[in-house]
C-alpha positions as CSV (number, residue, x, y, z in Angstrom):
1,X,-41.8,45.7,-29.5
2,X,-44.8,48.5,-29.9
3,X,-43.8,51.5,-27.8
4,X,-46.2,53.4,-26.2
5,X,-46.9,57.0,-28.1
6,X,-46.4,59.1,-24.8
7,X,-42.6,58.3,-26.0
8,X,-43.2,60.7,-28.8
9,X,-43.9,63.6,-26.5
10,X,-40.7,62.9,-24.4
11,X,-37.4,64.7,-26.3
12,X,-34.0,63.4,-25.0
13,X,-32.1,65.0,-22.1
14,X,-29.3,66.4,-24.1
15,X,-27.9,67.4,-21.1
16,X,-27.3,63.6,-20.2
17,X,-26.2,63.2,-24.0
18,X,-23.5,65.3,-23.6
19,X,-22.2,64.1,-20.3
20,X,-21.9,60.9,-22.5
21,X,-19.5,62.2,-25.0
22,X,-17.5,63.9,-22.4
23,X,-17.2,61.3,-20.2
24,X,-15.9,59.2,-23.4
25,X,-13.7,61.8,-24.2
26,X,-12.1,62.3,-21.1
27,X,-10.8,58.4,-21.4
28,X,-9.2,59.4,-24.5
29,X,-5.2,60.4,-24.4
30,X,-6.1,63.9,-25.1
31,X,-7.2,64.0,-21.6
32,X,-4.7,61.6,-19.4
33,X,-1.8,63.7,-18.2
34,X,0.3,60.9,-17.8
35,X,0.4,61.3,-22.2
36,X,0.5,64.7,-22.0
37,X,-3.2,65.8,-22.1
38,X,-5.3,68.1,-20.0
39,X,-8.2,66.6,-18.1
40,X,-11.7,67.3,-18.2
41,X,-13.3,69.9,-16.1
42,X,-17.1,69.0,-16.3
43,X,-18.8,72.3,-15.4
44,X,-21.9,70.6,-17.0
45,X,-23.7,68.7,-14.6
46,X,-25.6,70.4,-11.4
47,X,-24.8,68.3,-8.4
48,X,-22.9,70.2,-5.7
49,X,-19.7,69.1,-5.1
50,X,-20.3,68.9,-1.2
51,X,-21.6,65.9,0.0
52,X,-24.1,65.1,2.9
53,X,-23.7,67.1,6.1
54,X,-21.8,65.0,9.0
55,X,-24.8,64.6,11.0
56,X,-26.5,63.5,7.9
57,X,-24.1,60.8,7.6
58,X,-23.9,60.0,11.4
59,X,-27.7,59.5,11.1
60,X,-27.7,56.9,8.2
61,X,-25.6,54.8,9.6
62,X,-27.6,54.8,13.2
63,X,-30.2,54.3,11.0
64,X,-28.6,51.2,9.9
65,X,-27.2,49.6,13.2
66,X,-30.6,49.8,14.8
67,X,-32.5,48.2,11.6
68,X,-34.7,51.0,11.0
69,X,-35.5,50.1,7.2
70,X,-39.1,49.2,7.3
71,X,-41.4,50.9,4.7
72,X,-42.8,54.3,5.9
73,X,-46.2,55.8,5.5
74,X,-46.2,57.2,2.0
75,X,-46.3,60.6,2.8
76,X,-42.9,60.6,5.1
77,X,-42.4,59.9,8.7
78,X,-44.3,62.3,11.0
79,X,-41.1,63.4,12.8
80,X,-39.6,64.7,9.0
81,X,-42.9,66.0,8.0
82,X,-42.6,68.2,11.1
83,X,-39.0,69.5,11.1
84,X,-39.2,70.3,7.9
85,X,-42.6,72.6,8.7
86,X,-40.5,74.0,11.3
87,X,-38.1,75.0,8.9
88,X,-40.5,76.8,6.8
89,X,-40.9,79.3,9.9
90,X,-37.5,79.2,10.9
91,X,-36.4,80.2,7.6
92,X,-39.0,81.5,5.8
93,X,-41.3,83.1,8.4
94,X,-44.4,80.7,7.0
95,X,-46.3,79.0,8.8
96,X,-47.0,75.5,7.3
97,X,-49.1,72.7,8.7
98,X,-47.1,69.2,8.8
99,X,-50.1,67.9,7.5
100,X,-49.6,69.4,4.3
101,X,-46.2,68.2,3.4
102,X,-45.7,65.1,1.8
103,X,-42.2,63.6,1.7
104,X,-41.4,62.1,-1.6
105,X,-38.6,60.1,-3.6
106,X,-36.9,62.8,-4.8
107,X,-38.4,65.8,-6.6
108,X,-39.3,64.2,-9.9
109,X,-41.5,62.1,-8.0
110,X,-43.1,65.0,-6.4
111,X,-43.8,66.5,-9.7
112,X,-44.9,63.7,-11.5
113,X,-47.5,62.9,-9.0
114,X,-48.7,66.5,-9.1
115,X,-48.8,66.3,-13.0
116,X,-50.8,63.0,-12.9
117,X,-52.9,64.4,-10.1
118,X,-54.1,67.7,-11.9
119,X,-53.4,67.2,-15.2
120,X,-54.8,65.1,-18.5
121,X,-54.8,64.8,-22.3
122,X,-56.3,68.2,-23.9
123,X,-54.9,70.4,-20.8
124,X,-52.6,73.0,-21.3
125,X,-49.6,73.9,-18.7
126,X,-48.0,77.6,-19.2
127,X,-44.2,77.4,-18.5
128,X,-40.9,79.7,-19.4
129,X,-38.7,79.3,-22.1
130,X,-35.7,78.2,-20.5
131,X,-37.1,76.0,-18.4
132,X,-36.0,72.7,-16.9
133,X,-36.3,70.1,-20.0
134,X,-37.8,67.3,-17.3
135,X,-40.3,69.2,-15.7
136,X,-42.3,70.0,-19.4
137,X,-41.9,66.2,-20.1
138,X,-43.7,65.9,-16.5
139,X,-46.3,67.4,-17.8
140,X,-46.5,65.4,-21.2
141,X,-46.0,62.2,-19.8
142,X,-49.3,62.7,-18.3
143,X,-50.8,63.3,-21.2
144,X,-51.1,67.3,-20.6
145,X,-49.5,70.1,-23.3
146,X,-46.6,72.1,-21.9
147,X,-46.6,75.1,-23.6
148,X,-43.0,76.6,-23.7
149,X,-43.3,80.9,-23.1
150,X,-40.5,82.6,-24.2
151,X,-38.8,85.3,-21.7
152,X,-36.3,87.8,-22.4
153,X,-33.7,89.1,-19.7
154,X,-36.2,92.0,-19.0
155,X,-38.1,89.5,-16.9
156,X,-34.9,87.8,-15.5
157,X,-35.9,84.8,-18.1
158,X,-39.3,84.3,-16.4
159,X,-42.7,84.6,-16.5
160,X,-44.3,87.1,-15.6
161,X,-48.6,88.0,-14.7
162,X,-48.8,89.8,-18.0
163,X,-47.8,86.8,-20.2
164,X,-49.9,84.4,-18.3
165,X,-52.9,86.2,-18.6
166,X,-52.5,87.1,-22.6
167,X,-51.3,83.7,-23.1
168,X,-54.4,81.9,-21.0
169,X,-56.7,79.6,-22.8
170,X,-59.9,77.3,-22.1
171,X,-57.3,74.5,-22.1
172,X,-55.1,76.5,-19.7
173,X,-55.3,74.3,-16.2
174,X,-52.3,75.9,-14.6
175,X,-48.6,77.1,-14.7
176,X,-45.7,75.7,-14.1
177,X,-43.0,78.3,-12.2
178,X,-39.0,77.9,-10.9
179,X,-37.8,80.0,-8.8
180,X,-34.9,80.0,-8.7
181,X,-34.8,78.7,-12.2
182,X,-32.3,75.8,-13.7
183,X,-30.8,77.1,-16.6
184,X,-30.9,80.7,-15.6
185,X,-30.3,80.6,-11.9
186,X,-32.6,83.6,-11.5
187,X,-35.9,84.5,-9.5
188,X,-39.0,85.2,-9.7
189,X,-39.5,89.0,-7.4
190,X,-42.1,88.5,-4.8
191,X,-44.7,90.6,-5.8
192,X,-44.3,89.5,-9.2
193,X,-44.8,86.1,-7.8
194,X,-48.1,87.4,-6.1
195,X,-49.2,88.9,-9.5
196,X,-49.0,85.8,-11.4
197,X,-50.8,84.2,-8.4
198,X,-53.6,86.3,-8.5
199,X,-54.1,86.1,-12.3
200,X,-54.2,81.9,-12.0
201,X,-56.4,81.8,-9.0
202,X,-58.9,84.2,-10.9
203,X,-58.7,81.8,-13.5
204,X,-59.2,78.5,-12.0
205,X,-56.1,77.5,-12.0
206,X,-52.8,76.0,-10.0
207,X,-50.0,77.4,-9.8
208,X,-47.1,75.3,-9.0
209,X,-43.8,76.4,-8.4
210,X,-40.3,74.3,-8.4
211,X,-38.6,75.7,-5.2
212,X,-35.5,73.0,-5.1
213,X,-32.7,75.9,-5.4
214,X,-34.6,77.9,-2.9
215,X,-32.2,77.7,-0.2
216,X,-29.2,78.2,-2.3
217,X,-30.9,82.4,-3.2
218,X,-27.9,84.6,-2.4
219,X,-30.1,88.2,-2.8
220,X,-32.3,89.3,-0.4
221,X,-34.6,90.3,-2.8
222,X,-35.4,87.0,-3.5
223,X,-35.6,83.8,-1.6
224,X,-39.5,83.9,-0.6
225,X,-41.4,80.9,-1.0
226,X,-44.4,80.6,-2.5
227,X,-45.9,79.2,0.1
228,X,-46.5,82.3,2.0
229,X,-49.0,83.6,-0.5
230,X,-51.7,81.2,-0.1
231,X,-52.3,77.1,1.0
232,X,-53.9,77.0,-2.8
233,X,-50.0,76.9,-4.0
234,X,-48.4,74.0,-4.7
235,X,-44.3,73.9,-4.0
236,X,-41.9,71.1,-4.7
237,X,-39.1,71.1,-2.9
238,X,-35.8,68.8,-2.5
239,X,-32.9,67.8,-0.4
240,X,-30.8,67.6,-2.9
241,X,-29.6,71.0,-3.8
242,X,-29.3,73.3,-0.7
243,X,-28.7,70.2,1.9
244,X,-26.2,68.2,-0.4
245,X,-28.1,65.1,-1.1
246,X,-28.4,64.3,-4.6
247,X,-27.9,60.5,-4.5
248,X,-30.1,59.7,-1.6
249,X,-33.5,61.1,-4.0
250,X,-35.5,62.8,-1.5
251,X,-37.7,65.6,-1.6
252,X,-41.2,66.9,-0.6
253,X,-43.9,68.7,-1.5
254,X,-46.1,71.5,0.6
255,X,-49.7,70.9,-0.9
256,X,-53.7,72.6,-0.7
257,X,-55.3,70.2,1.9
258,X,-57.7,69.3,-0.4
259,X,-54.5,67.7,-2.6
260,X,-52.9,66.0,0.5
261,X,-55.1,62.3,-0.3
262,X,-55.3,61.8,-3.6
263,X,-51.6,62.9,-3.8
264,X,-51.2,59.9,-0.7
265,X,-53.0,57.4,-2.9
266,X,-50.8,58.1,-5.7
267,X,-47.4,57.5,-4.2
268,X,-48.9,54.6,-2.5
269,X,-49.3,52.5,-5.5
270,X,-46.6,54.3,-7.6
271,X,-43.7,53.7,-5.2
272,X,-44.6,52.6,-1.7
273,X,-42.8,55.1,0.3
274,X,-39.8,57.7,0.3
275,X,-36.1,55.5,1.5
276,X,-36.2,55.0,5.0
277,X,-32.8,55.3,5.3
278,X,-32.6,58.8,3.5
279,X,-35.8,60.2,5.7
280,X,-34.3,58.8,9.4
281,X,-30.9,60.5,7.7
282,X,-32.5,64.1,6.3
283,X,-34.3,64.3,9.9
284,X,-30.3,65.7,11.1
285,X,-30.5,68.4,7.7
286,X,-32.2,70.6,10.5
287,X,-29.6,70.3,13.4
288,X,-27.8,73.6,14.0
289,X,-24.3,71.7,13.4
290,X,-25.7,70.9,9.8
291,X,-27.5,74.1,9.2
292,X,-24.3,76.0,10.0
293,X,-22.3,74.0,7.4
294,X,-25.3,74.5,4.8
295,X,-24.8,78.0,5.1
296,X,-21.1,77.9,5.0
297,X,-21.8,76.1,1.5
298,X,-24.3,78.5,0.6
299,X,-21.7,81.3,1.1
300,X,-19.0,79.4,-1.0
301,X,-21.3,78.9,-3.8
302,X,-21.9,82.3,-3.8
303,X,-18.6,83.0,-3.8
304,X,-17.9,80.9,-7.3
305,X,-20.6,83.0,-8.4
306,X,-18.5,86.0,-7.6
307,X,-15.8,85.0,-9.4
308,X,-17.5,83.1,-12.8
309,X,-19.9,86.0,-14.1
310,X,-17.5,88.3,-14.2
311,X,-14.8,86.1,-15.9
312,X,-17.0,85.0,-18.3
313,X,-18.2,88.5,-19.0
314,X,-14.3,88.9,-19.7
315,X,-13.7,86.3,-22.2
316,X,-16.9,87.2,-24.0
317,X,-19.4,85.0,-22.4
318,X,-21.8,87.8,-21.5
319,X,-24.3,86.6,-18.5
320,X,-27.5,88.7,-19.1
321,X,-29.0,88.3,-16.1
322,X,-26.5,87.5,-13.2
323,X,-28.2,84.1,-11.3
324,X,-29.6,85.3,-7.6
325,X,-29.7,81.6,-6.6
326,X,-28.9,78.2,-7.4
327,X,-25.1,77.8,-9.0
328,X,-26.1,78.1,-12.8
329,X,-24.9,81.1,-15.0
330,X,-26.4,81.3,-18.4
331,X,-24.1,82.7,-20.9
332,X,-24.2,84.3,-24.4
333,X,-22.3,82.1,-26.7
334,X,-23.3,84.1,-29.7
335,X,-20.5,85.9,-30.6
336,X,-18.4,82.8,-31.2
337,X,-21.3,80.5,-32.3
338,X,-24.3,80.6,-34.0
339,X,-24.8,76.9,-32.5
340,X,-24.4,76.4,-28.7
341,X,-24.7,72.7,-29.6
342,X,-21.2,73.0,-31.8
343,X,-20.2,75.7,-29.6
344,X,-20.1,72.7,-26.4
345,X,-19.0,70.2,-28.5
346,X,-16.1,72.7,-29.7
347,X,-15.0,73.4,-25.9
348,X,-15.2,69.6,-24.7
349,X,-12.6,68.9,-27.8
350,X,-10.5,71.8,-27.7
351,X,-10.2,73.5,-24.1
352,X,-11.0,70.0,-21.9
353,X,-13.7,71.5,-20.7
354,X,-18.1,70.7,-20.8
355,X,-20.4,72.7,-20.6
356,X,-24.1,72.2,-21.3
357,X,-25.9,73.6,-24.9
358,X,-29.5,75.4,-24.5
359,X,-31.2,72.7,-26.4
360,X,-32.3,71.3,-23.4
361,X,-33.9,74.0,-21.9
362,X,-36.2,75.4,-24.7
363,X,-36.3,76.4,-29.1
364,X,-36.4,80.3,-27.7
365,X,-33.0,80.0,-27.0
366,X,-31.3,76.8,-27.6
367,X,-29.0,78.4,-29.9
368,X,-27.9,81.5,-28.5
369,X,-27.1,80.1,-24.6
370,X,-24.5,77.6,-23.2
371,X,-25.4,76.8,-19.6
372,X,-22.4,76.7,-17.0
373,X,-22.5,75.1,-13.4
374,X,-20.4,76.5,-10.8
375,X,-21.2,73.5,-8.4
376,X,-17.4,72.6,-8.9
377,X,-14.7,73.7,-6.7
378,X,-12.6,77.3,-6.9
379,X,-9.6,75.2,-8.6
380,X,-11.7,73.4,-11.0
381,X,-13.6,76.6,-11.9
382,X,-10.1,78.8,-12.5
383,X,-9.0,76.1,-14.4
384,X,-12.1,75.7,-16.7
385,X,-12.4,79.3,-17.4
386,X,-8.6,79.7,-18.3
387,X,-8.6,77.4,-20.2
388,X,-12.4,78.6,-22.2
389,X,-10.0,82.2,-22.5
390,X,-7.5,80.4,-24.4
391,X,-9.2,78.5,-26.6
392,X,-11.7,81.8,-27.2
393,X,-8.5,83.7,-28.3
394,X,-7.8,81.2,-30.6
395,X,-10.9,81.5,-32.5
């Protein structure tokens, strides 16, 4: 069977690769207590360990009883559209027209219909190095060039205007942003944000930033959206991360108005609608019952991120830049390693315990950096890191 050669441009998610060989490993005996083993602590994958909000759930299932399942208009039910502009003011002190949000399934369908809207073969898209590996492959599966930046953790592992400009070229059509950022868990500051901006719009181009950890930012220097500093900005946004609601793959996007149609037309013929049953159940994520447990979570995740810099600092897992927001830390695995592929590998087989290589995320640093999530409980964490102290002792 001939393959199409976009395949070429699209590297495997390594990340997913070794979940694999952890998951097989934790069937083995080494890992069943009942033989004497330890089991595995996956502090790999990032997918809270809360589920959805109880008027989330309450939702669905009305949702259900009263047969409610019919396709939507592709860009979201009016009602969600709405709460969730609502929420932008609540939360963020923007205003935001409902008319510019477009609910989507999930938010890699948001940001594949923004890379097939804007971008094409021959068109460059500036992003950081570590980045997300799926939002570059975005970008080359619509035929565009991601071109990888690298950061240092001056910059808090991000872009910043003076890059963009000195890095801009003819082919340049935009950047890419996250903030805050999956590997790094770190933000972008405001006016830095504003700066970057400035130097696309003078350019031409769009600037589109990932927002999905937004409402997981712990700092108050950081947690501004975009969105405030302009309607040319283009933000993708999810209700996965912050409102617990990985599996139901919803998310949105807050669009120019000029963007709102073709963006329409596109998830039209690429996928209908959003789930009905996820958009009749996210329309409770903005009761006060559910936002008060969101921000209980958001204080517990905080919490775990209290305790896991500093005891990986201990063992000799130096964070460089300690994560304002989402529930990432990004550790130095250098002194143990020169490979943080061997080095994962190494603590799956010997401590029990996964944790995710920089491969993934970018060549700047796919060597030096192993990326932990603290989306796991208090007990799994404790666990995970005595357990990395041991086998670091060892070595």
């Amino acid at each position: 069977m001939r393959l199409a050669s976009r395949l070429d441009h699209i590297e495997p998610f390594y990340v997913m690769e070794c979940a694999k060989a952890a998951d097989e490993l934790a069937k083995s005996p080494a890992c069943d207590p009942a033989q004497g083993g330890e089991p595995m602590i996956f502090l790999n994958i990032g997918e809270p360990d809360f589920t959805a909000a109880a008027p989330v759930q309450r939702a669905a299932e009305a949702c259900l009883r009263s047969g409610r399942t019919q396709y939507t208009a592709a860009t979201g039910l009016p009602a969600l559209r709405e709460r969730i502009a609502a929420w932008y003011g609540t939360r963020f002190g923007v205003a935001v027209e409902p008319e510019r949000i477009v609910v989507t399934a999930g938010a890699s369908a948001a940001l594949q219909l923004v890379c097939l809207a804007l971008f094409e073969a021959g068109d460059d898209v500036l992003m950081p190095d570590p980045s997300y590996p799926c939002n570059r492959h975005f970008v080359a599966a619509a035929g565009a060039r991601a071109r990888l930046l690298p950061t240092s953790a001056a910059a808090r592992f991000q872009l910043d205007a003076a890059s963009v400009a000195a890095n801009w070229s003819a082919a340049t059509r935009g950047v890419l942003l996250a903030s805050p950022s999956n590997p790094t868990g770190t933000s972008i500051a405001a006016a830095e944000m504003a700066a970057i901006i400035e130097v696309v719009r003078a350019r031409g181009g769009t600037t589109i930033v990932d927002e999905i950890y937004l409402g997981l930012s712990y700092d108050e220097a950081f947690g501004h959206s975009a969105v405030a500093l302009g309607d040319d900005i283009v933000s993708v946004n999810s209700f996965s991360k912050y409102f617990s609601m990985t599996g139901w793959r919803l998310g949105w996007l807050v669009l120019p108005p000029a963007l709102v149609a073709p963006i329409e037309k596109l998830a039209q013929n690429l996928y209908i609608c959003p789930s009905t049953l996820a958009q009749h159940a996210a329309l409770a994520c903005f009761e006060p019952e559910a936002i008060t447990e969101y921000e209980r979570r958001r204080g517990e995740f905080r919490r775990r991120r209290d305790f896991v810099v500093p005891a990986l600092e201990r063992i000799g897992l130096p964070v460089p830049v300690v994560p304002d927001g989402a529930f990432y830390a990004w550790a130095d695995c250098s002194r143990f390693s020169n490979s943080s592929w061997d080095f994962c590998f190494e603590t799956m087989r010997r401590a029990h315990v996964a944790l995710t290589p920089g491969r993934d995320f970018g060549p700047a640093m796919a060597d030096r950096f192993v990326r932990l999530s603290f989306a796991s409980s208090m007990e799994r964490l404790q666990t995970g890191l005595s357990r990395l102290e041991r086998e670091l002792q060892r070595a």
